[in-house]
N, C-alpha and C positions, 0 to 999 in steps of 0.2 A: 885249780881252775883249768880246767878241759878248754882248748881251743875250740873244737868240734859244737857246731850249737847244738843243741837243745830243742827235742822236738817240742812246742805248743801242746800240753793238754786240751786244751781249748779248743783248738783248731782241728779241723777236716784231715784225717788222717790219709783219705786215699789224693788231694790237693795241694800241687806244692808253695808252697810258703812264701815264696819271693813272686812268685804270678798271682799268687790271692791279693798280695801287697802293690803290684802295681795296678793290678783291675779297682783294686779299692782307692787307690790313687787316681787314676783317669774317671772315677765317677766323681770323686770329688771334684778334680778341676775343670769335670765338666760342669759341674754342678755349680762353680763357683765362676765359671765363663758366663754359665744361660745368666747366673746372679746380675753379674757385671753387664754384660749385653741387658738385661730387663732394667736393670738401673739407670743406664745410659740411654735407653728406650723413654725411661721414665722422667728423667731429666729433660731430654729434649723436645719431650711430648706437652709437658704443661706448659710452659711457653708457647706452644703451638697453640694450643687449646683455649689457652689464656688470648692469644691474640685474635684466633677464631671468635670467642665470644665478643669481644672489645669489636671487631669489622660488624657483628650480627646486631651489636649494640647502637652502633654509626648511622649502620645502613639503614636502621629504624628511626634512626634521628635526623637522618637526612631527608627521608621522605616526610618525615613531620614538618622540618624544614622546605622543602619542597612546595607542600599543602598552601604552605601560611604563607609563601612568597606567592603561590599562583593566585591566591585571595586578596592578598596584599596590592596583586600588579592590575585586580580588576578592580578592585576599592577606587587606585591611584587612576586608571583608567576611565570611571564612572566620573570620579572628582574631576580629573581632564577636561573631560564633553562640559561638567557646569562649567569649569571656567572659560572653555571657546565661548559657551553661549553668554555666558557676563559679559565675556567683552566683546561680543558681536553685539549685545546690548548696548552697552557705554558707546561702541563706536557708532550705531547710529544715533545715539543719544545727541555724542558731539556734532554728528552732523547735521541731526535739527537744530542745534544752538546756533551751529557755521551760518547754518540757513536764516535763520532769527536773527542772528546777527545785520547777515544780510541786507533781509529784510527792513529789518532797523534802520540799517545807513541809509538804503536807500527811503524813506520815509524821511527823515533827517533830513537829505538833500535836498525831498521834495517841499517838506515844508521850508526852508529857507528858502531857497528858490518863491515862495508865498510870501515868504517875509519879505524879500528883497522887492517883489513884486506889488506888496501892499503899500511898504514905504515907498516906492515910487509913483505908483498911485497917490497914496496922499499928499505928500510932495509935491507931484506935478499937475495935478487936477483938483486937489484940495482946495488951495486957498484963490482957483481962477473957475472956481465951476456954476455952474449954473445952476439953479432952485433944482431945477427935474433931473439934474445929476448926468446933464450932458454936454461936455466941454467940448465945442465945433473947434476952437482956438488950437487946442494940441493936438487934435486928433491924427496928426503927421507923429507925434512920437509915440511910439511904439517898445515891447521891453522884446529882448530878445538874448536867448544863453544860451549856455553849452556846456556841457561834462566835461572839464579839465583834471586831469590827476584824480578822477573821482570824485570831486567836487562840484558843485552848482555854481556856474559863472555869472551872475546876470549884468547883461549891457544895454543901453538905452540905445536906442538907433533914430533918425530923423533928428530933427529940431531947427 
């Protein structure tokens, strides 16, 4: 066994041996860098891409979103106005009732105030009156009243 090496049949006779071997060497690691750099390119890219889609997906959905709440808020808007007007209905509703009521009471008052006035007519000119239905006798008494607490007061005066 000769120490001295051995030229390469193979190989490039006028190129030497251990320079062929590292140029072949630096292509590979280069070639095995751009691998790793394209890799780690590629790694970090579909996650990007992936999220890119996922925001383009959103942002579609948010405007859909968007649409249906603007529609939604004139729907809720429209329904609004009927319900001011219902109850600007009901509210004069109750106020013609307040009013009627009113009304009412004071009718009520007025006819008691007739009653009280009828009963004392018949009462006091009933059973002392005259054919023609004119009693000279009491003609000094007299009915006379007044609104208390909202009521009809009626009082006799003269006698």
């Amino acid at each position: 066994m000769d120490p001295t090496p051995q030229p390469n049949p193979n190989s490039n006779s006028t190129a030497d041996p251990a320079n062929t071997t590292d140029d072949q060497q630096q292509k590979e690691a280069l070639a095995a860098f751009t691998a790793t750099l394209h890799s780690v390119g590629t790694n970090l890219e579909a996650p990007l891409r992936d999220r890119a889609a996922n925001i383009q997906s959103n942002a579609a959905a948010l405007e859909r979103q968007e649409a249906e709440l603007a529609e939604n808020t004139q729907r809720l808007a429209r329904q609004n106005q009927q319900w001011v007007g219902f109850a600007d209905e009901t509210r004069e509703g109750l106020k013609e009732i307040g009013d009627v009521q009113n009304w009412a009471e004071v009718i009520e008052r007025d006819l008691l105030a007739l009653e009280d006035m009828m009963d004392a007519v018949e009462n006091g000119h009933g059973e002392h009156g005259s054919e023609d239905g004119d009693d000279r006798r009491d003609s000094d008494m007299e009915l006379d009243g007044a609104f208390e607490n909202g009521n009809w007061i009626s009082r006799r005066k003269g006698g």
